[in-house]
VMD Tcl script that builds the backbone (N, CA, C; Angstrom):
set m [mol new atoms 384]
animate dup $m
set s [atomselect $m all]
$s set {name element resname resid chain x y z} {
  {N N UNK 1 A -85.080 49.671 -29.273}
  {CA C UNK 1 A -83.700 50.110 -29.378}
  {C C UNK 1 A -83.157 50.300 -27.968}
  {N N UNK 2 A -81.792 49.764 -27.750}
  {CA C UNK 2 A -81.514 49.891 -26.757}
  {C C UNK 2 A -80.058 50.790 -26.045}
  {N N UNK 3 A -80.327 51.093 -25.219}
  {CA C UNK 3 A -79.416 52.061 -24.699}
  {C C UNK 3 A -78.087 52.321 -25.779}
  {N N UNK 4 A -77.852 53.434 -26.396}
  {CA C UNK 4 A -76.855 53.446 -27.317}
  {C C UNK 4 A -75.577 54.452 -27.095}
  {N N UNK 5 A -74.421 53.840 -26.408}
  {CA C UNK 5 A -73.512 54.402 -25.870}
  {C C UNK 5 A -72.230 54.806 -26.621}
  {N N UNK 6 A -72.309 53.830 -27.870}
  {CA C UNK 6 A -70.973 54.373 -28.990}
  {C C UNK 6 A -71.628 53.789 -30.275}
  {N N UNK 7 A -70.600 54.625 -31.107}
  {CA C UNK 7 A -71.020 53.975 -32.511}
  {C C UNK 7 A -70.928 52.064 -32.807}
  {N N UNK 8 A -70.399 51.481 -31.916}
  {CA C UNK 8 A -70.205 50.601 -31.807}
  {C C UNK 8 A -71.616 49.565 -31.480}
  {N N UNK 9 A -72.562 50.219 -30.918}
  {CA C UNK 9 A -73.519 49.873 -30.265}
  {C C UNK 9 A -74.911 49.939 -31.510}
  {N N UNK 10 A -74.571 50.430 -32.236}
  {CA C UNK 10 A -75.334 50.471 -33.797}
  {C C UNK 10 A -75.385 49.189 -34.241}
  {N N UNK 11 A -77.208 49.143 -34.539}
  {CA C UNK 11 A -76.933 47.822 -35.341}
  {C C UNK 11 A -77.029 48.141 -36.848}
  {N N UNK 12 A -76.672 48.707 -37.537}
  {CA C UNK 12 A -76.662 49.006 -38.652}
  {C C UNK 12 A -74.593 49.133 -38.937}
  {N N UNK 13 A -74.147 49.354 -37.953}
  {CA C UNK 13 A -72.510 49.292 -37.720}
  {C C UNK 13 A -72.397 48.204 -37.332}
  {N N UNK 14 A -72.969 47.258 -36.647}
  {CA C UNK 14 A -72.637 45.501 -36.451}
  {C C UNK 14 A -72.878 45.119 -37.563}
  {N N UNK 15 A -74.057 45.347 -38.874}
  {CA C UNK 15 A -74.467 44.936 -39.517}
  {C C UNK 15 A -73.203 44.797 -40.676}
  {N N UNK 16 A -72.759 45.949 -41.045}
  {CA C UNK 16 A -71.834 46.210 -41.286}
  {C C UNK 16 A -70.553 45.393 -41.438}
  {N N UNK 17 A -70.351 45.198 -40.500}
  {CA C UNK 17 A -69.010 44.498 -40.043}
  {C C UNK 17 A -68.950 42.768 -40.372}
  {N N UNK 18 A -70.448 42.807 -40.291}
  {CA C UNK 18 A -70.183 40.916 -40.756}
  {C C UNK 18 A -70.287 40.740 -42.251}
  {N N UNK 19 A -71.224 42.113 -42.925}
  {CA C UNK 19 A -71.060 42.141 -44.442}
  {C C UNK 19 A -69.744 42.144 -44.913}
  {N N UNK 20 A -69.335 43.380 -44.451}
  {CA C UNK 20 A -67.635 43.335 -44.657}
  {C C UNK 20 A -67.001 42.306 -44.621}
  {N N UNK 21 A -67.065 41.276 -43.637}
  {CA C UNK 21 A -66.647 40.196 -43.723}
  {C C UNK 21 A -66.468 39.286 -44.764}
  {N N UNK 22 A -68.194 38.939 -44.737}
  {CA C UNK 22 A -68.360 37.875 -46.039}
  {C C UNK 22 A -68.138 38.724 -47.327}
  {N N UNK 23 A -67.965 39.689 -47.598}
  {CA C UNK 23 A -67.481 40.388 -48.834}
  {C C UNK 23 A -66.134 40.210 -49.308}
  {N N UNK 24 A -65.502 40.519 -47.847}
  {CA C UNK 24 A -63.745 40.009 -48.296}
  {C C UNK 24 A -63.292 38.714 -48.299}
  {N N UNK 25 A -63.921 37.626 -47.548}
  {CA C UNK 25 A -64.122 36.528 -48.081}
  {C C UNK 25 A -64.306 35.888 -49.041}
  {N N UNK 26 A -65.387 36.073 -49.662}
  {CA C UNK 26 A -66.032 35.463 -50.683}
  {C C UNK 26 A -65.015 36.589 -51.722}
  {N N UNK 27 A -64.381 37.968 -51.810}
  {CA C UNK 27 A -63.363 38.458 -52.793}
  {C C UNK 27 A -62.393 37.913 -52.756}
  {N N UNK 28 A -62.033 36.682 -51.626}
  {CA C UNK 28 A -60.276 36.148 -51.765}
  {C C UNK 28 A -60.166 35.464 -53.315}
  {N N UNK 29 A -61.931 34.617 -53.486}
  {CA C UNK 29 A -61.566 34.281 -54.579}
  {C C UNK 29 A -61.582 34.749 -56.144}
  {N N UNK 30 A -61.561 36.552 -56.152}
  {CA C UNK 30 A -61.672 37.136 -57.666}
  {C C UNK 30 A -60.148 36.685 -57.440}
  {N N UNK 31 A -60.086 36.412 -59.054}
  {CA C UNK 31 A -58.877 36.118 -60.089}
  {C C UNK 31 A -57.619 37.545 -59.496}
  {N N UNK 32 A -56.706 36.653 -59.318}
  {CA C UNK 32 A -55.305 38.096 -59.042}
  {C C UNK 32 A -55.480 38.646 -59.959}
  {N N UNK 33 A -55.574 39.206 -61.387}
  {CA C UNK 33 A -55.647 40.666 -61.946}
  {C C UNK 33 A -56.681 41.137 -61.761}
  {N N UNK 34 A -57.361 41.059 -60.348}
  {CA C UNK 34 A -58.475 42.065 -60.024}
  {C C UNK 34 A -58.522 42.652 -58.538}
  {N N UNK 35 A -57.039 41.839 -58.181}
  {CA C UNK 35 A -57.038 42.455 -56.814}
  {C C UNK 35 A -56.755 44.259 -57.077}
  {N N UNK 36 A -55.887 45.091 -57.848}
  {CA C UNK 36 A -55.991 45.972 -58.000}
  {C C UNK 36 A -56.597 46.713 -58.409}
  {N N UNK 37 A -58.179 46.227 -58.502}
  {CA C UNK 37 A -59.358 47.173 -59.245}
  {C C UNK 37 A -60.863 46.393 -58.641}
  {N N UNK 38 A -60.996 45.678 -59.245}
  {CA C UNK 38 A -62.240 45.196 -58.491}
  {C C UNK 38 A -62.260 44.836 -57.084}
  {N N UNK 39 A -61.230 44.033 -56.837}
  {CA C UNK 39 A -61.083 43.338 -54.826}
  {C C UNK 39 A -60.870 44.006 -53.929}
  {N N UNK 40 A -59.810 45.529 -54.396}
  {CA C UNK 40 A -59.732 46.291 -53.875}
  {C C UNK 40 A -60.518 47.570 -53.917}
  {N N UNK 41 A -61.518 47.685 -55.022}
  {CA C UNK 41 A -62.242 49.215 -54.504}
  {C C UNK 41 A -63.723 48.405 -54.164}
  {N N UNK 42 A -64.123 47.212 -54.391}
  {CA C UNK 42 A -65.008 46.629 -53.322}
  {C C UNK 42 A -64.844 46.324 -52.018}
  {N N UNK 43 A -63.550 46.179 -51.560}
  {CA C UNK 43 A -63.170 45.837 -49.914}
  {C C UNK 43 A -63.417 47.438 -49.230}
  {N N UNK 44 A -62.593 48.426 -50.096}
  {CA C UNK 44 A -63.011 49.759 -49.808}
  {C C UNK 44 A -63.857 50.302 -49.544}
  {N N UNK 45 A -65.000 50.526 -50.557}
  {CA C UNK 45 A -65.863 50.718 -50.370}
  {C C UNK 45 A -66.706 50.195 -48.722}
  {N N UNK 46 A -66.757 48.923 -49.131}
  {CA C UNK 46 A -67.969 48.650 -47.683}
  {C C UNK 46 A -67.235 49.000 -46.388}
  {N N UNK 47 A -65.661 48.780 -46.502}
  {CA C UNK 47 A -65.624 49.220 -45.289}
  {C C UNK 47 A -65.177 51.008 -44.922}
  {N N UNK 48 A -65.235 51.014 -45.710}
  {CA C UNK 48 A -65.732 52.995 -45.690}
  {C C UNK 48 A -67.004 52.989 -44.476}
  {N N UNK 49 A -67.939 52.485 -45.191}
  {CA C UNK 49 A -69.147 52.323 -44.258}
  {C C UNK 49 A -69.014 52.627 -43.299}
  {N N UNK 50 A -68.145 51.626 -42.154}
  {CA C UNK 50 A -67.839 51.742 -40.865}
  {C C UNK 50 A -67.635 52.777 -40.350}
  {N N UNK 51 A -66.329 53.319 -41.088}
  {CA C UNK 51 A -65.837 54.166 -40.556}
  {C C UNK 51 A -66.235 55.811 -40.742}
  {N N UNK 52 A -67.215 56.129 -41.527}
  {CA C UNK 52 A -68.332 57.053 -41.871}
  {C C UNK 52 A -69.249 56.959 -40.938}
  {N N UNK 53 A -69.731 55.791 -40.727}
  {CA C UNK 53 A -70.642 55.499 -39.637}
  {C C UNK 53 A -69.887 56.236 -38.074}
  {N N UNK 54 A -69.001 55.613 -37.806}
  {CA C UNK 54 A -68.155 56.276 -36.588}
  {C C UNK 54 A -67.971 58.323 -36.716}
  {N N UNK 55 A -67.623 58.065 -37.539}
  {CA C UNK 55 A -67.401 59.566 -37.980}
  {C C UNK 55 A -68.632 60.701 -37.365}
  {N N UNK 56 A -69.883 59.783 -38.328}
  {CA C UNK 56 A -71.115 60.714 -37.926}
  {C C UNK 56 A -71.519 60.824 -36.492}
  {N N UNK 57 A -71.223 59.652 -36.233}
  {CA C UNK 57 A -71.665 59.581 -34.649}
  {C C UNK 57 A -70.695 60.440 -33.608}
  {N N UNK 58 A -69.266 60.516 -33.959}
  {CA C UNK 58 A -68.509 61.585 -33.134}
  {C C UNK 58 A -69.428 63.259 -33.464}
  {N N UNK 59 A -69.656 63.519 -34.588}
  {CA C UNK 59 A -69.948 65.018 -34.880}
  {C C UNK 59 A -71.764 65.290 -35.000}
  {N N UNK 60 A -72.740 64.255 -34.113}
  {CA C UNK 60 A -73.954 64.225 -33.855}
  {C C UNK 60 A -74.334 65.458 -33.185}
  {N N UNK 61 A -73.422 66.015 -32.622}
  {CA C UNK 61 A -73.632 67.322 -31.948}
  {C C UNK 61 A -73.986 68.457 -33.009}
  {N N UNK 62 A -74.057 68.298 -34.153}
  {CA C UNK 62 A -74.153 69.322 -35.165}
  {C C UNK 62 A -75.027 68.253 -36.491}
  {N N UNK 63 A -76.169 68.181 -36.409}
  {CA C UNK 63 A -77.447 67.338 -36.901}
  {C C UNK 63 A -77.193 67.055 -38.320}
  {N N UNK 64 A -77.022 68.708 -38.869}
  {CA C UNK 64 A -76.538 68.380 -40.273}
  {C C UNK 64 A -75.439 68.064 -40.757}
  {N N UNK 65 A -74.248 67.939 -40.028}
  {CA C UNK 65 A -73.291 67.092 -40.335}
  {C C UNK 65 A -73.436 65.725 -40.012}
  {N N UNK 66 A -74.422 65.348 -39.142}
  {CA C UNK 66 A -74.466 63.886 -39.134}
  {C C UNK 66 A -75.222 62.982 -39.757}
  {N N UNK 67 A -76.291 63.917 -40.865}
  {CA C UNK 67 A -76.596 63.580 -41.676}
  {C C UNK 67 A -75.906 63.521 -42.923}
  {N N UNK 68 A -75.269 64.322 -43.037}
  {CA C UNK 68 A -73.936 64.535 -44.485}
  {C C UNK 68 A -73.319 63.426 -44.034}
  {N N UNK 69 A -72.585 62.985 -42.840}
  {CA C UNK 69 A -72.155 61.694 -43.065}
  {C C UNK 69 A -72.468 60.092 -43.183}
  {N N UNK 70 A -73.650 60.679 -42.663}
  {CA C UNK 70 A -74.523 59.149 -43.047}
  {C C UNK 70 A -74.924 59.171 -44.343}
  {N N UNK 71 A -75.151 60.387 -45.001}
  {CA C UNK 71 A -75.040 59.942 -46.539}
  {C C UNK 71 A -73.708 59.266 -47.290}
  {N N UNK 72 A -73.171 60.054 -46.558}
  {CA C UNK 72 A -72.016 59.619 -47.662}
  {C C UNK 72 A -71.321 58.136 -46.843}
  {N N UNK 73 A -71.589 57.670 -46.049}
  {CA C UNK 73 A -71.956 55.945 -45.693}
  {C C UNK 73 A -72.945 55.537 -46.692}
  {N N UNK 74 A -73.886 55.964 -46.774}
  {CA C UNK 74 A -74.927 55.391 -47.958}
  {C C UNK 74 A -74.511 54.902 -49.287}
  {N N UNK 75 A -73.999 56.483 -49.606}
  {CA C UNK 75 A -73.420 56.519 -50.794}
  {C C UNK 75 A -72.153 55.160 -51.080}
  {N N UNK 76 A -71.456 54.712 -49.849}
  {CA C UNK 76 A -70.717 54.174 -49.937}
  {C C UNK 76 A -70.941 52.584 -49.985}
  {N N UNK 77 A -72.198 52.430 -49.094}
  {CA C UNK 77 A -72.724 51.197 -49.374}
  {C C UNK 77 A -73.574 50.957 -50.819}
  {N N UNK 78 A -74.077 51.704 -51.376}
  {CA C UNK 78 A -74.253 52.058 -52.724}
  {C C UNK 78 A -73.577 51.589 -53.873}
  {N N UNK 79 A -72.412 52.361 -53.728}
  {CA C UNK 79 A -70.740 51.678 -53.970}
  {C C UNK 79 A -70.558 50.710 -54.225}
  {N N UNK 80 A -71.169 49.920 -53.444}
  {CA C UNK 80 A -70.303 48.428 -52.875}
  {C C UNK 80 A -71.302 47.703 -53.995}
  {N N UNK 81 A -73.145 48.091 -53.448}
  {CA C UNK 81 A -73.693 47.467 -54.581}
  {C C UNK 81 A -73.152 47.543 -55.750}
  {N N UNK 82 A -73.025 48.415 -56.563}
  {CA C UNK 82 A -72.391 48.467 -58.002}
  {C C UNK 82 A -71.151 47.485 -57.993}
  {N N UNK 83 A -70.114 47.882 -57.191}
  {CA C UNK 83 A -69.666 46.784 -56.994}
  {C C UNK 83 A -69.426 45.057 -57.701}
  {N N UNK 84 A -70.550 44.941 -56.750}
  {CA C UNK 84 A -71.443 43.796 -56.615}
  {C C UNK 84 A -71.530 43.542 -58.011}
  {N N UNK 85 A -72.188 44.314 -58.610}
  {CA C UNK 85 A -73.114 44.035 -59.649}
  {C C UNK 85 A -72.043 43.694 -61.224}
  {N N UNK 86 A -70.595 44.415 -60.714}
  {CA C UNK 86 A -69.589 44.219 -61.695}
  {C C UNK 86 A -68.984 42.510 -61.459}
  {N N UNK 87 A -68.990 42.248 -59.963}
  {CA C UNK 87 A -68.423 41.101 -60.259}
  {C C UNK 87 A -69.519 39.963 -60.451}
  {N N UNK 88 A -70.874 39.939 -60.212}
  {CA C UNK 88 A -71.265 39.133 -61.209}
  {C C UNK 88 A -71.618 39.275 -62.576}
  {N N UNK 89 A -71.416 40.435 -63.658}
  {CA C UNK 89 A -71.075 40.087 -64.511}
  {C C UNK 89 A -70.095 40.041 -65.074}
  {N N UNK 90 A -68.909 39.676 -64.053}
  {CA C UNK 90 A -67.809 39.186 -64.974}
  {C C UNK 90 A -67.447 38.108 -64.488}
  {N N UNK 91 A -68.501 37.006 -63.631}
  {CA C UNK 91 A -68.745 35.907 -63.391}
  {C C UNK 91 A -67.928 35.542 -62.346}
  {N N UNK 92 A -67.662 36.480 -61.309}
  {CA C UNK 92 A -67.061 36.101 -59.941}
  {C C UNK 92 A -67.619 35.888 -59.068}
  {N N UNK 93 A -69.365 36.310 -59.182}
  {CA C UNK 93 A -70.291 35.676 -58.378}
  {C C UNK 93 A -71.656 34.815 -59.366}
  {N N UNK 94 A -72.053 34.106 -58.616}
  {CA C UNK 94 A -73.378 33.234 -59.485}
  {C C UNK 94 A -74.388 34.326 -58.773}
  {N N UNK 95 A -75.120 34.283 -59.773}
  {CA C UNK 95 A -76.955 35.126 -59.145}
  {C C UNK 95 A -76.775 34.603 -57.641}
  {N N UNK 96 A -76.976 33.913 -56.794}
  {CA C UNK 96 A -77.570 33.328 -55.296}
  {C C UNK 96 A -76.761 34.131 -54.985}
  {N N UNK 97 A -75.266 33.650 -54.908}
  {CA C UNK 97 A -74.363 34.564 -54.189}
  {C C UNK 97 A -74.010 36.218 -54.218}
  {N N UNK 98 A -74.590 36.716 -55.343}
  {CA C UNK 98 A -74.832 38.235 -55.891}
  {C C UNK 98 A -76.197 38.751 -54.902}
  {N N UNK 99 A -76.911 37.525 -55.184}
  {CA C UNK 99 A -78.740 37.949 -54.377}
  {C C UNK 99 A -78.580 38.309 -52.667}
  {N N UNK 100 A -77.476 37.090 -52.642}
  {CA C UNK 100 A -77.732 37.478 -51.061}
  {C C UNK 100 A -77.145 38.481 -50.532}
  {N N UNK 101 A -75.443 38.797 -51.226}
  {CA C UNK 101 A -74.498 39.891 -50.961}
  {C C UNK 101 A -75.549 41.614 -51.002}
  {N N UNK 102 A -76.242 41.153 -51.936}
  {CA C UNK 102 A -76.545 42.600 -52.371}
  {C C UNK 102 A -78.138 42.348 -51.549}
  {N N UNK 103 A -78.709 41.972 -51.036}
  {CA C UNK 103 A -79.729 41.829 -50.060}
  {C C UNK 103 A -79.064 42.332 -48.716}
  {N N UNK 104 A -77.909 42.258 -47.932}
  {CA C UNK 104 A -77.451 42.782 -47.034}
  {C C UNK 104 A -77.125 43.908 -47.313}
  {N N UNK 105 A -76.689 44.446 -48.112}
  {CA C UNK 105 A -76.461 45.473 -48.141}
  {C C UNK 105 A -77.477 46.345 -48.777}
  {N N UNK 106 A -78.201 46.235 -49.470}
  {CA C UNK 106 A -79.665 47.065 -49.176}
  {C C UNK 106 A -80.325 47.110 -47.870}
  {N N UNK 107 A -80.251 46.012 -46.745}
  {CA C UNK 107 A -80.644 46.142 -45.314}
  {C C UNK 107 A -79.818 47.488 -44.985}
  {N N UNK 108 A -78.471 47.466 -45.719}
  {CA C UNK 108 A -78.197 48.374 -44.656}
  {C C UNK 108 A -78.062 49.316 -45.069}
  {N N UNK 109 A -78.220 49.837 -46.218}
  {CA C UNK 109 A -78.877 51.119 -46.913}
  {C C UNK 109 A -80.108 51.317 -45.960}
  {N N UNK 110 A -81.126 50.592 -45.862}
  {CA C UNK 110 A -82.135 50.917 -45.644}
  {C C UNK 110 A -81.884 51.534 -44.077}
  {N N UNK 111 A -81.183 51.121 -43.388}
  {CA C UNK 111 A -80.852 51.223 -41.953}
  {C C UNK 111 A -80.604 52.782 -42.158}
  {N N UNK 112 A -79.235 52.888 -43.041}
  {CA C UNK 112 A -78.934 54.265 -42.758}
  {C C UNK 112 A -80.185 55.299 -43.672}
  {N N UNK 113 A -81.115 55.276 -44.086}
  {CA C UNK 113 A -81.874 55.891 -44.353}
  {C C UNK 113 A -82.445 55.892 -43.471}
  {N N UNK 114 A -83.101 55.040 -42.606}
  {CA C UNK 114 A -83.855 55.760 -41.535}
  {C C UNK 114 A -83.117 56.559 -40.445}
  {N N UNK 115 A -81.824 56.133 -39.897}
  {CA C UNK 115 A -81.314 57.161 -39.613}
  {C C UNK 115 A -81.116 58.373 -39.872}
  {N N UNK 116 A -80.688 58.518 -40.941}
  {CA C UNK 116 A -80.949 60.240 -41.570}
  {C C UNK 116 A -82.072 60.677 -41.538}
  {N N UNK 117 A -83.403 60.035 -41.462}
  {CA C UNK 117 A -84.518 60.268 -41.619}
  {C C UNK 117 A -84.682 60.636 -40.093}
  {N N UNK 118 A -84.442 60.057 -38.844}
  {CA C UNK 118 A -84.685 60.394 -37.487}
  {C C UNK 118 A -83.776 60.766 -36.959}
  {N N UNK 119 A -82.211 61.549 -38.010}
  {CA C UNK 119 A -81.193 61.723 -37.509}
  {C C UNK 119 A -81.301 62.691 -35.593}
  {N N UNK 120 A -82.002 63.256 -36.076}
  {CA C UNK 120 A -82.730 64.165 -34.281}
  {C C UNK 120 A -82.610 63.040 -32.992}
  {N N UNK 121 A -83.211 62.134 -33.369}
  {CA C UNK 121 A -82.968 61.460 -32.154}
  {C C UNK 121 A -81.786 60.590 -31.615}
  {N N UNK 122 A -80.903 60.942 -33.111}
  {CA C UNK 122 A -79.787 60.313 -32.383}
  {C C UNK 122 A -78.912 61.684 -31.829}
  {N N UNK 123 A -79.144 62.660 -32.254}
  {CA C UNK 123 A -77.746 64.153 -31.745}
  {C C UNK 123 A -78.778 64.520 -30.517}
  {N N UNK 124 A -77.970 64.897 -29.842}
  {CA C UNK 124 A -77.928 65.571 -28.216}
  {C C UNK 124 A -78.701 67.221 -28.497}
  {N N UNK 125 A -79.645 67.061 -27.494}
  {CA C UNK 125 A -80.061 68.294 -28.252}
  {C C UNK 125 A -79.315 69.454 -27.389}
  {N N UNK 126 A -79.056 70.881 -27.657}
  {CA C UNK 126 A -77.917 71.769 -27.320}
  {C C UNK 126 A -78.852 72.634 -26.541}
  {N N UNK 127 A -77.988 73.071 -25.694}
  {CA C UNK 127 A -78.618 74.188 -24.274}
  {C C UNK 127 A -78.083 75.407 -24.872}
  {N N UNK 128 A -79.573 75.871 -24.601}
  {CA C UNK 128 A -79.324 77.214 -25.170}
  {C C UNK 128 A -79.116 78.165 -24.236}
}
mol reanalyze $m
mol bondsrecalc $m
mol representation Tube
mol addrep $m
């Protein structure tokens, strides 16, 4: 791991950002009566992520809040799986394209679990 100067510098927040991508991509093509329910609380969702991710990393100075917010990034990539899992069964994705969507984003579940898990070494430790 290398020198980590902003939330930006996360690879679990790069990771992020290209999922997001191919998520809203590959959602241009759900059917218009789903942009107001499915296209839109799946675009939401993942990119919640990000910005949860940023969040925790401003308030690292206080351990257990930066674990409360990396959960609730979790929770949000979580989200996204279910998500996922609605639009292929209502046939907006084929299995491959469901397998792989939802394979990235368990990477990055898994990411932010180990973070919470070593959240210590990412907060500054405080002078007493």
């Amino acid at each position: 791991m290398g020198v980590i100067r902003s939330f930006r510098d996360l690879k679990v927040y790069q990771e992020v950002l290209v999922e997001s991508k191919h998520l809203f991509e590959i959602s241009r093509r759900f059917p218009a009566e789903e942009r107001f329910s499915l296209t839109d609380q799946i675009r939401r969702s993942s990119r919640a992520v990000n910005a949860m991710i940023a969040e925790a990393w401003a308030r690292r100075g206080y351990p257990a809040v930066f674990r409360h917010k990396l959960s609730e990034a979790l929770g949000e990539a979580n989200e996204t799986q279910a998500w996922l899992d609605h639009a292929r069964e209502a046939g907006y994705l084929n299995e491959t394209a469901h397998r792989e969507l939802d394979a990235g984003w368990q990477s990055v579940g898994g990411r932010l679990r180990r973070m919470i898990d070593r959240a210590d070494t990412f907060c500054p430790k405080s002078e007493d």
